[in-house]
PDBQT receptor file of N, H, CA, C and O in Angstrom, charges set to zero:
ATOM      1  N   UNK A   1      -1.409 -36.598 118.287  1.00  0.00    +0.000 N 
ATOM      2  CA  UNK A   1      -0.045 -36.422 118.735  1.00  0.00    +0.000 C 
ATOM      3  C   UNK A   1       0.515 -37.767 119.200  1.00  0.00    +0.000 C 
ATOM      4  O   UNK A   1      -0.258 -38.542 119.763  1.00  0.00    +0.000 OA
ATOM      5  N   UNK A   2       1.829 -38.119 119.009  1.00  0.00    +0.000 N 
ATOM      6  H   UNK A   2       2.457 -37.489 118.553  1.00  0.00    +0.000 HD
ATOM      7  CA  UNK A   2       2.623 -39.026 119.755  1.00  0.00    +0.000 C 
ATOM      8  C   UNK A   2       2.733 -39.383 120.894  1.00  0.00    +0.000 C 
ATOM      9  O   UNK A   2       2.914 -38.446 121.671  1.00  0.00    +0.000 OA
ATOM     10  N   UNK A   3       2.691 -40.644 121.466  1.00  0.00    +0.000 N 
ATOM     11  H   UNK A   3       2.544 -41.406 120.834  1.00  0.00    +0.000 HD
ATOM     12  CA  UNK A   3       2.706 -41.028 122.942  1.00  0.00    +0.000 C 
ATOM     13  C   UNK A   3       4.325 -40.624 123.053  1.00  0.00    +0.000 C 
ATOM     14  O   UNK A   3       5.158 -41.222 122.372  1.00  0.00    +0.000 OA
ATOM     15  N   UNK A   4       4.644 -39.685 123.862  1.00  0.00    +0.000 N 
ATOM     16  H   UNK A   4       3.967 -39.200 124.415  1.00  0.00    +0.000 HD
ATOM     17  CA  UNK A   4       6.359 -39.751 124.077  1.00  0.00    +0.000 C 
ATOM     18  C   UNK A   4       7.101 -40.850 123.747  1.00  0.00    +0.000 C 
ATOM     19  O   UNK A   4       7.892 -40.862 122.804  1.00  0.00    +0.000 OA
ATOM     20  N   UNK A   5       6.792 -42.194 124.805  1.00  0.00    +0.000 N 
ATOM     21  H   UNK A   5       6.150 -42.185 125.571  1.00  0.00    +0.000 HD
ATOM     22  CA  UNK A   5       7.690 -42.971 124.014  1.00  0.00    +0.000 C 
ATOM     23  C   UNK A   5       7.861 -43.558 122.662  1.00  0.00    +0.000 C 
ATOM     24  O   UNK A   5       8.488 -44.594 122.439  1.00  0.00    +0.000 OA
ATOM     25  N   UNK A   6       7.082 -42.611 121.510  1.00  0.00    +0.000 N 
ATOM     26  H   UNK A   6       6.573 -41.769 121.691  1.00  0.00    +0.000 HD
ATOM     27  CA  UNK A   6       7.387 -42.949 120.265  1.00  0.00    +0.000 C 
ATOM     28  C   UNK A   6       8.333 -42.238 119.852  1.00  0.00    +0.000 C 
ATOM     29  O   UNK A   6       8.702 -42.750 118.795  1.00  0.00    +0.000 OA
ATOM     30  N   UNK A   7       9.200 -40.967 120.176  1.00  0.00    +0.000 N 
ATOM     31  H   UNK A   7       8.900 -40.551 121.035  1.00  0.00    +0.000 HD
ATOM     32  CA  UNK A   7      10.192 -39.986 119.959  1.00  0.00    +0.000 C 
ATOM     33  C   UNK A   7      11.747 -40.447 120.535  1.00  0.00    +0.000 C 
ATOM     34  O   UNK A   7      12.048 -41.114 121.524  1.00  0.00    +0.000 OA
ATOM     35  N   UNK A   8      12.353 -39.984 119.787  1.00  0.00    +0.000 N 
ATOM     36  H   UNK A   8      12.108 -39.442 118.983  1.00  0.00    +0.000 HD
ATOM     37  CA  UNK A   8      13.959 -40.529 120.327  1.00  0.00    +0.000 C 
ATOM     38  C   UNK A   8      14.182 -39.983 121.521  1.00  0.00    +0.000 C 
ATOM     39  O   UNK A   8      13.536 -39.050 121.999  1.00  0.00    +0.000 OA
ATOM     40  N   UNK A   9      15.241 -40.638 122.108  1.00  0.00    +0.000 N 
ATOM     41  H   UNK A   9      15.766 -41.396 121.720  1.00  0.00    +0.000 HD
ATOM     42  CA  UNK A   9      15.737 -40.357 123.855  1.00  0.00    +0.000 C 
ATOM     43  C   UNK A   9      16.069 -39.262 124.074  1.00  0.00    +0.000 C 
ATOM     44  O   UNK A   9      16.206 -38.806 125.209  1.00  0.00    +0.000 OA
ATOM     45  N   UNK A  10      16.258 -38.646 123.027  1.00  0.00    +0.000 N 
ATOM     46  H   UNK A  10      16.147 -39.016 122.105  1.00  0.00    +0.000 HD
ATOM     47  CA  UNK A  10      16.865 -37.188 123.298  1.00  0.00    +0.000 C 
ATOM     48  C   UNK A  10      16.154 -35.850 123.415  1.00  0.00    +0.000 C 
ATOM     49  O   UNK A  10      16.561 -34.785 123.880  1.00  0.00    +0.000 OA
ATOM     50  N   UNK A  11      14.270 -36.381 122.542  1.00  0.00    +0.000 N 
ATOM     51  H   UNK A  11      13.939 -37.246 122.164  1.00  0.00    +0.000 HD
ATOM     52  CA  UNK A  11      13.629 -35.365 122.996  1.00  0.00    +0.000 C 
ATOM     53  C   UNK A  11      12.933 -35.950 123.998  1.00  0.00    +0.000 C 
ATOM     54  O   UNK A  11      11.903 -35.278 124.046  1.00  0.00    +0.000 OA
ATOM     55  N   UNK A  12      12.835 -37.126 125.159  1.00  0.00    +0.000 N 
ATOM     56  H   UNK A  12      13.672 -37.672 125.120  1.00  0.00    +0.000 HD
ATOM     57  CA  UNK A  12      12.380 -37.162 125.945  1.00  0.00    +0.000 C 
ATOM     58  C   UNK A  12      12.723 -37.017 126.782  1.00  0.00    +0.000 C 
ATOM     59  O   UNK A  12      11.881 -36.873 127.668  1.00  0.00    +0.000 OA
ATOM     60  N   UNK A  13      14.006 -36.947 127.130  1.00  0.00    +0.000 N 
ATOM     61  H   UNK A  13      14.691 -37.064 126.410  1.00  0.00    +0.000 HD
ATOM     62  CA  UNK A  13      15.259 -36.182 128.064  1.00  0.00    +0.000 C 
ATOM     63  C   UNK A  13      14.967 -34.946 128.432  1.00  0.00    +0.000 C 
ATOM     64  O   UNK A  13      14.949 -34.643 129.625  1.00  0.00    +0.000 OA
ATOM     65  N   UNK A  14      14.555 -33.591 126.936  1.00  0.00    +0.000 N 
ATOM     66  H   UNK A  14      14.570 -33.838 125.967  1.00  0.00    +0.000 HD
ATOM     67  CA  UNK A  14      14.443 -32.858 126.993  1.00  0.00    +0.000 C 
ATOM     68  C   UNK A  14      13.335 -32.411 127.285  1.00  0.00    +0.000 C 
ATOM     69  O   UNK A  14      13.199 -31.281 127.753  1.00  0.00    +0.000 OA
ATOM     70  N   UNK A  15      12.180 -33.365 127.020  1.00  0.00    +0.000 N 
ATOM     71  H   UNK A  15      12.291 -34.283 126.640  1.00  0.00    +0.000 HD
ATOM     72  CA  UNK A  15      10.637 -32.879 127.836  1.00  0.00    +0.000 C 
ATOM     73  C   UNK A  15      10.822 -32.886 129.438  1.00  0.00    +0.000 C 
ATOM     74  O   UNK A  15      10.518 -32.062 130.300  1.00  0.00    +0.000 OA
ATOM     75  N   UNK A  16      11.458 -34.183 129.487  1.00  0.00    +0.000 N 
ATOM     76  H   UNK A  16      11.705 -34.853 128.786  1.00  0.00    +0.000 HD
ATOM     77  CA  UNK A  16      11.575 -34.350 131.336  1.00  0.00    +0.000 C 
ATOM     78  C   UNK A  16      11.825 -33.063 131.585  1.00  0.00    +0.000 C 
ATOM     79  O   UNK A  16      11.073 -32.279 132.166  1.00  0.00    +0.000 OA
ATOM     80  N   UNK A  17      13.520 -32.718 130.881  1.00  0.00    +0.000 N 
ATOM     81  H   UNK A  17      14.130 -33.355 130.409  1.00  0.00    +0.000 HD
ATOM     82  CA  UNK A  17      14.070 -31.459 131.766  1.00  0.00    +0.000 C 
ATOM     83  C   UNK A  17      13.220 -30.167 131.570  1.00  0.00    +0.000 C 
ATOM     84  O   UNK A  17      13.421 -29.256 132.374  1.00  0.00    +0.000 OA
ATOM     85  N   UNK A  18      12.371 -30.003 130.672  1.00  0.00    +0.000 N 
ATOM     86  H   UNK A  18      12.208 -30.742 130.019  1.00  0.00    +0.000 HD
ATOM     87  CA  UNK A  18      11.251 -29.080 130.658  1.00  0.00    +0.000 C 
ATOM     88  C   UNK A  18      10.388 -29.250 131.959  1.00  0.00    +0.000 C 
ATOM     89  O   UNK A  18      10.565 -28.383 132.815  1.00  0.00    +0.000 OA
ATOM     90  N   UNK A  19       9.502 -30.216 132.224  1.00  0.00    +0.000 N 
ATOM     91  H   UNK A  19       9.358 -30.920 131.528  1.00  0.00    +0.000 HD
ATOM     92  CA  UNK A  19       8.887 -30.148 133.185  1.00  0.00    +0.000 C 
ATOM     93  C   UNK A  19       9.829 -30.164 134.547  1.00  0.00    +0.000 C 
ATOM     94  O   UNK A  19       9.284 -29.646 135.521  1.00  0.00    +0.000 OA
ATOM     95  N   UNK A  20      10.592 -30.461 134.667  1.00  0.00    +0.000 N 
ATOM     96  H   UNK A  20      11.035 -30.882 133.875  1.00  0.00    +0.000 HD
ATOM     97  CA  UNK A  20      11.635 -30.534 136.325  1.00  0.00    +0.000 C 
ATOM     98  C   UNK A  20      12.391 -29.432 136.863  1.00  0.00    +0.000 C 
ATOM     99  O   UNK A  20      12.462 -28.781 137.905  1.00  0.00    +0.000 OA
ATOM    100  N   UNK A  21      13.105 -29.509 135.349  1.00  0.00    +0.000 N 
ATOM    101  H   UNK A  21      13.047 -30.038 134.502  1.00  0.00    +0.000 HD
ATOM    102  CA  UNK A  21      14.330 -28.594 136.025  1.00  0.00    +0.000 C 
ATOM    103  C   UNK A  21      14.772 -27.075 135.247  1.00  0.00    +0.000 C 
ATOM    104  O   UNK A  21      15.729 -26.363 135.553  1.00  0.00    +0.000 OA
ATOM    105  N   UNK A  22      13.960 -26.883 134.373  1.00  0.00    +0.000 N 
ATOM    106  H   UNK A  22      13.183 -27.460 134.124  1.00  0.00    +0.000 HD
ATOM    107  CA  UNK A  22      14.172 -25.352 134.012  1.00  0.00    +0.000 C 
ATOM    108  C   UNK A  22      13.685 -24.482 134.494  1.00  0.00    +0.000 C 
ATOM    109  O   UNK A  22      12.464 -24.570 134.626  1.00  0.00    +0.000 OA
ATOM    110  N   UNK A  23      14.300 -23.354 134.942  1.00  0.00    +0.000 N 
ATOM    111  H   UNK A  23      15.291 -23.282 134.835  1.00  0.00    +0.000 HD
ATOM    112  CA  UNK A  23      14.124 -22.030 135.285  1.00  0.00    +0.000 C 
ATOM    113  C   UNK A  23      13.155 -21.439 134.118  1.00  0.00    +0.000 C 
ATOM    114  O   UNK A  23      13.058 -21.851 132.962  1.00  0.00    +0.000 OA
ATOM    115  N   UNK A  24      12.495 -20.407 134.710  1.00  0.00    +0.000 N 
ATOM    116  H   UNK A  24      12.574 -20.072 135.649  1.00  0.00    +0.000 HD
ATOM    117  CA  UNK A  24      11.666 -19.630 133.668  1.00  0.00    +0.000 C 
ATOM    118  C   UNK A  24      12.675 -18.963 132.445  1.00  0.00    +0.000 C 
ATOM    119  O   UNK A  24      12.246 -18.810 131.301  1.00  0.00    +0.000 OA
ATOM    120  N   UNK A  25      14.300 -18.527 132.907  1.00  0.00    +0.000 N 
ATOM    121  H   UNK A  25      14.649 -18.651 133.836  1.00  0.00    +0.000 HD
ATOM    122  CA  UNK A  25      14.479 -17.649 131.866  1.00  0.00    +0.000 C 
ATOM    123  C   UNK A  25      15.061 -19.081 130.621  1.00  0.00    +0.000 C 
ATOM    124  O   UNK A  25      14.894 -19.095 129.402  1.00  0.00    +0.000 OA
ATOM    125  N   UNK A  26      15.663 -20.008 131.389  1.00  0.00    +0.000 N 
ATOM    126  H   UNK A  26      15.798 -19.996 132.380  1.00  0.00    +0.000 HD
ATOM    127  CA  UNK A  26      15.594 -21.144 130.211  1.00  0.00    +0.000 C 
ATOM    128  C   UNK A  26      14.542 -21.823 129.906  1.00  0.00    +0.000 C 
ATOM    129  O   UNK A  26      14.757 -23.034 129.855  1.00  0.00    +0.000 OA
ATOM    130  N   UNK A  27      13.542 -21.519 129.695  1.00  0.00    +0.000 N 
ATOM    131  H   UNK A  27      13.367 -20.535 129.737  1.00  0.00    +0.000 HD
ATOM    132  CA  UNK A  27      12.459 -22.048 129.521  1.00  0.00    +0.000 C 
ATOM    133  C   UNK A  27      11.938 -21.002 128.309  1.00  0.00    +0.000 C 
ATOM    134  O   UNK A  27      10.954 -21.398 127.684  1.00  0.00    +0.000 OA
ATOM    135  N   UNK A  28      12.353 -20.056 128.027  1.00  0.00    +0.000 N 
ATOM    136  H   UNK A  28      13.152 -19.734 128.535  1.00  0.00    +0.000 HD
ATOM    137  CA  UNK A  28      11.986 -18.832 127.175  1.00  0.00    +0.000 C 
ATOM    138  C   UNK A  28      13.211 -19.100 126.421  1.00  0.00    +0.000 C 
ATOM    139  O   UNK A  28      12.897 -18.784 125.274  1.00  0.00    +0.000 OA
ATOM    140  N   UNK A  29      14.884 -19.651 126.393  1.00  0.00    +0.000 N 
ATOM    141  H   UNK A  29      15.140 -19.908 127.325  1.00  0.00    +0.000 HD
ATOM    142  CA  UNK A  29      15.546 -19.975 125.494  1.00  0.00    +0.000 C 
ATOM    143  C   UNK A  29      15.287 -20.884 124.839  1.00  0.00    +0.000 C 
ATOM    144  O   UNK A  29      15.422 -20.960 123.618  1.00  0.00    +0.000 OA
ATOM    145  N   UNK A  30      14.927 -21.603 125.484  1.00  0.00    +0.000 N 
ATOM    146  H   UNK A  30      14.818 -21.541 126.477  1.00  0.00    +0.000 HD
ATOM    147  CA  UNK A  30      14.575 -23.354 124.976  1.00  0.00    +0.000 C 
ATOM    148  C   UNK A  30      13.375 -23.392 123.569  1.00  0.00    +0.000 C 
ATOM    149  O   UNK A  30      13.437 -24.009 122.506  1.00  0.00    +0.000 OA
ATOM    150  N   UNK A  31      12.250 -22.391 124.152  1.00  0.00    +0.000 N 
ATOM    151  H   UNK A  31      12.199 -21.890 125.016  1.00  0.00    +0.000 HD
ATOM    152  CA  UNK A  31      11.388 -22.229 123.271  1.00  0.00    +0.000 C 
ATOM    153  C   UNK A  31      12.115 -21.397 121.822  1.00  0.00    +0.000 C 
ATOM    154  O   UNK A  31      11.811 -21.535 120.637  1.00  0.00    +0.000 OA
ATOM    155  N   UNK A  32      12.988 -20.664 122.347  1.00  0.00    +0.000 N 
ATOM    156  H   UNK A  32      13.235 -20.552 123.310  1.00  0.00    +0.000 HD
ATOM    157  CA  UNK A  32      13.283 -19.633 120.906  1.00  0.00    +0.000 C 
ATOM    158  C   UNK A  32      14.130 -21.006 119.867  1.00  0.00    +0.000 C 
ATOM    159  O   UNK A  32      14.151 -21.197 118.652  1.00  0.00    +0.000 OA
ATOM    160  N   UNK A  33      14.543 -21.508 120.648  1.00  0.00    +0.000 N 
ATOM    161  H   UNK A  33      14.525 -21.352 121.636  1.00  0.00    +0.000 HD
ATOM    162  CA  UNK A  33      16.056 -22.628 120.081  1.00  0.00    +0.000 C 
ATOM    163  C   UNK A  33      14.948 -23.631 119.402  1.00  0.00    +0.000 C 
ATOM    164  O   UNK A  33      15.039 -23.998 118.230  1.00  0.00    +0.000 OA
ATOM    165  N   UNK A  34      14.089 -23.953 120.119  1.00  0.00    +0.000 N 
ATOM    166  H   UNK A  34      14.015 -23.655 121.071  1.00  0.00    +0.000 HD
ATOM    167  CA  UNK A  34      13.249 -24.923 119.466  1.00  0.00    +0.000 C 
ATOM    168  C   UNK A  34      12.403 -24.355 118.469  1.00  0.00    +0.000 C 
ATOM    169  O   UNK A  34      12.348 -24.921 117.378  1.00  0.00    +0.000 OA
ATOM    170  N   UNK A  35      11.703 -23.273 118.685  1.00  0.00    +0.000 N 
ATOM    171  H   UNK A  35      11.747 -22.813 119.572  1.00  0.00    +0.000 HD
ATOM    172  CA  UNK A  35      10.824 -22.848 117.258  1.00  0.00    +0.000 C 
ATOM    173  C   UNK A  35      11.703 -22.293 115.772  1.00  0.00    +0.000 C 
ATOM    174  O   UNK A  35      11.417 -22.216 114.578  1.00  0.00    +0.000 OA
ATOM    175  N   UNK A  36      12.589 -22.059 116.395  1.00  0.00    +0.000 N 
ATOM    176  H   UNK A  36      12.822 -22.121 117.365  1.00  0.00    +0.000 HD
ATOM    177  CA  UNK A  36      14.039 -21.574 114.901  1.00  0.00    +0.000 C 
ATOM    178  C   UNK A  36      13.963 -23.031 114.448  1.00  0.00    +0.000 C 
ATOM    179  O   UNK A  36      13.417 -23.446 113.426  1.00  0.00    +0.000 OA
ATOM    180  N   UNK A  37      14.538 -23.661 115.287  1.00  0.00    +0.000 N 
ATOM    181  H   UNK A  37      14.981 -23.323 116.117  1.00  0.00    +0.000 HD
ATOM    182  CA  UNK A  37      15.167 -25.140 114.329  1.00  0.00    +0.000 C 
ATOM    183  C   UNK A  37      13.583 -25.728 113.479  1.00  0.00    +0.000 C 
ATOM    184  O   UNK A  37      13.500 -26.209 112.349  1.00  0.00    +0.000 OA
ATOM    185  N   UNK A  38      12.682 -25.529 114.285  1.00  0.00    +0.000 N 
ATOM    186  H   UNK A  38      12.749 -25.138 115.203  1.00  0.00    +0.000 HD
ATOM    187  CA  UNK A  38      11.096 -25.893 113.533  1.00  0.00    +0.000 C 
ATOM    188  C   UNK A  38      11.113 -25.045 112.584  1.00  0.00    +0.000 C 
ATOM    189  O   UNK A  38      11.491 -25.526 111.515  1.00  0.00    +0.000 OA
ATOM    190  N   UNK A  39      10.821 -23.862 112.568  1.00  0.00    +0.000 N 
ATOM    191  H   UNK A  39      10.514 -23.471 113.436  1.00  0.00    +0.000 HD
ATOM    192  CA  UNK A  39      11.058 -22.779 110.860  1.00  0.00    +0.000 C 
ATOM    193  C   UNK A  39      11.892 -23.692 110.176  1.00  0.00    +0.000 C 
ATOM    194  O   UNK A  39      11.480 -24.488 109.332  1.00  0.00    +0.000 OA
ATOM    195  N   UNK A  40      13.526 -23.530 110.683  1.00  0.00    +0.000 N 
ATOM    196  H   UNK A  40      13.861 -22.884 111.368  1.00  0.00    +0.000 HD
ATOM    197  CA  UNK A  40      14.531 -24.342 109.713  1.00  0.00    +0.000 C 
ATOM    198  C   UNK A  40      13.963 -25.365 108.909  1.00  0.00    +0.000 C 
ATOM    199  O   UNK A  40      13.558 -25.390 107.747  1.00  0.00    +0.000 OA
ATOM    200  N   UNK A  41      14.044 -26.313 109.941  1.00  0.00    +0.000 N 
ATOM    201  H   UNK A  41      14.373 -26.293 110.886  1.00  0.00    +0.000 HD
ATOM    202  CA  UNK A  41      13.677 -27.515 109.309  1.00  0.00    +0.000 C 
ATOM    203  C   UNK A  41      11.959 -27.101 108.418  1.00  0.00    +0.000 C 
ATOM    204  O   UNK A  41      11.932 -27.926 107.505  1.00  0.00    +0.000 OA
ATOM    205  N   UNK A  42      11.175 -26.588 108.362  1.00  0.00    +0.000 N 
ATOM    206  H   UNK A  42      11.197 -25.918 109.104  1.00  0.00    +0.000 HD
ATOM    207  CA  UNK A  42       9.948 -26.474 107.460  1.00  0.00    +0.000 C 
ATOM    208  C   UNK A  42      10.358 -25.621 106.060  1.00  0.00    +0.000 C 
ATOM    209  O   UNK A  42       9.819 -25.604 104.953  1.00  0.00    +0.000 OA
ATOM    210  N   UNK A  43      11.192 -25.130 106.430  1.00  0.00    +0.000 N 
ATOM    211  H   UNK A  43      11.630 -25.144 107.328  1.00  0.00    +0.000 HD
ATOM    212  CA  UNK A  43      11.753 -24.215 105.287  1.00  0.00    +0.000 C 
ATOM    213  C   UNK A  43      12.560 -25.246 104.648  1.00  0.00    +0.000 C 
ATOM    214  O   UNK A  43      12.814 -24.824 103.519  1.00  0.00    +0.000 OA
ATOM    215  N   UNK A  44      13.010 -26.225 104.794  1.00  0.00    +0.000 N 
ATOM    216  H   UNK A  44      12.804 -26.568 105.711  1.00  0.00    +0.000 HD
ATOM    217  CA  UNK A  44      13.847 -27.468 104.306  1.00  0.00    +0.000 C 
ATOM    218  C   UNK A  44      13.027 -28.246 103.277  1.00  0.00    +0.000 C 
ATOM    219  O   UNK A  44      13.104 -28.589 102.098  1.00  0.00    +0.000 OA
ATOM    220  N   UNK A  45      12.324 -28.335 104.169  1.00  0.00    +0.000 N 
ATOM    221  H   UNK A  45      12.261 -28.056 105.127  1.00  0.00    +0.000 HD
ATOM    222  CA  UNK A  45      11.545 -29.430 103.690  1.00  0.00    +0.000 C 
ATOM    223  C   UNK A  45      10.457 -28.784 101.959  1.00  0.00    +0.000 C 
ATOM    224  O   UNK A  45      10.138 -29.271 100.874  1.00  0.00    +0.000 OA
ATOM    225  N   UNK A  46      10.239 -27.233 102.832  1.00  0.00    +0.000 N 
ATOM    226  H   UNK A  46      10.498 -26.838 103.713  1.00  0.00    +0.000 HD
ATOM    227  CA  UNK A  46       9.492 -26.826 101.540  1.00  0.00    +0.000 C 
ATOM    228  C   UNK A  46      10.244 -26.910 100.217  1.00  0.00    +0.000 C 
ATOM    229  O   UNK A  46       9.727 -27.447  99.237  1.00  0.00    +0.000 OA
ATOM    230  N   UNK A  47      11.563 -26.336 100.188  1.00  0.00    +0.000 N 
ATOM    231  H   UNK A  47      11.983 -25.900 100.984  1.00  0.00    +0.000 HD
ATOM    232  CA  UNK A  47      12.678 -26.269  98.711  1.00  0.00    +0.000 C 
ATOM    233  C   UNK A  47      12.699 -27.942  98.253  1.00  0.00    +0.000 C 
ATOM    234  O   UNK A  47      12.716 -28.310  97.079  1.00  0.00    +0.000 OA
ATOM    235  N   UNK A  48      12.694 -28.810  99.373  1.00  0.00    +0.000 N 
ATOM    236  H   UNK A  48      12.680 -28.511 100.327  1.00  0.00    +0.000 HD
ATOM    237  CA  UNK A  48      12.557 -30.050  98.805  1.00  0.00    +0.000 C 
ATOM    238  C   UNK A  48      10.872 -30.957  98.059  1.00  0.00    +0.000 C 
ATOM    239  O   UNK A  48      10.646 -32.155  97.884  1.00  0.00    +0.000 OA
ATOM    240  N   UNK A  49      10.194 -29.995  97.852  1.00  0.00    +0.000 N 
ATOM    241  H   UNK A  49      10.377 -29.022  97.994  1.00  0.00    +0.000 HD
ATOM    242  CA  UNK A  49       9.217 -30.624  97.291  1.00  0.00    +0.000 C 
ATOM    243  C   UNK A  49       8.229 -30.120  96.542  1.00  0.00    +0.000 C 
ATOM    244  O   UNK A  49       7.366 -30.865  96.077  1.00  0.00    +0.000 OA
TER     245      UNK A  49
């Protein structure tokens, strides 16, 4: 796996605010928002190759 600071600012923003400042019930959105866009994007990638 990646040392964080190899990832853009924007998902390390979003790890911080994972560990600090989310509530449990955003912490259960965050995961749904993030594993969709992961399907998405793998499903992308499959038609492309």
């Amino acid at each position: 796996m990646k040392h964080i600071d190899q990832y853009p600012k924007s998902i390390k923003k979003a790890v911080r605010y994972i560990k600090q400042d989310a509530t449990k019930e955003q912490l259960e959105e965050i995961k749904k928002l993030i594993e969709d866009a992961i399907e998405r994007r793998k499903s992308a990638l499959k038609k492309t190759s």
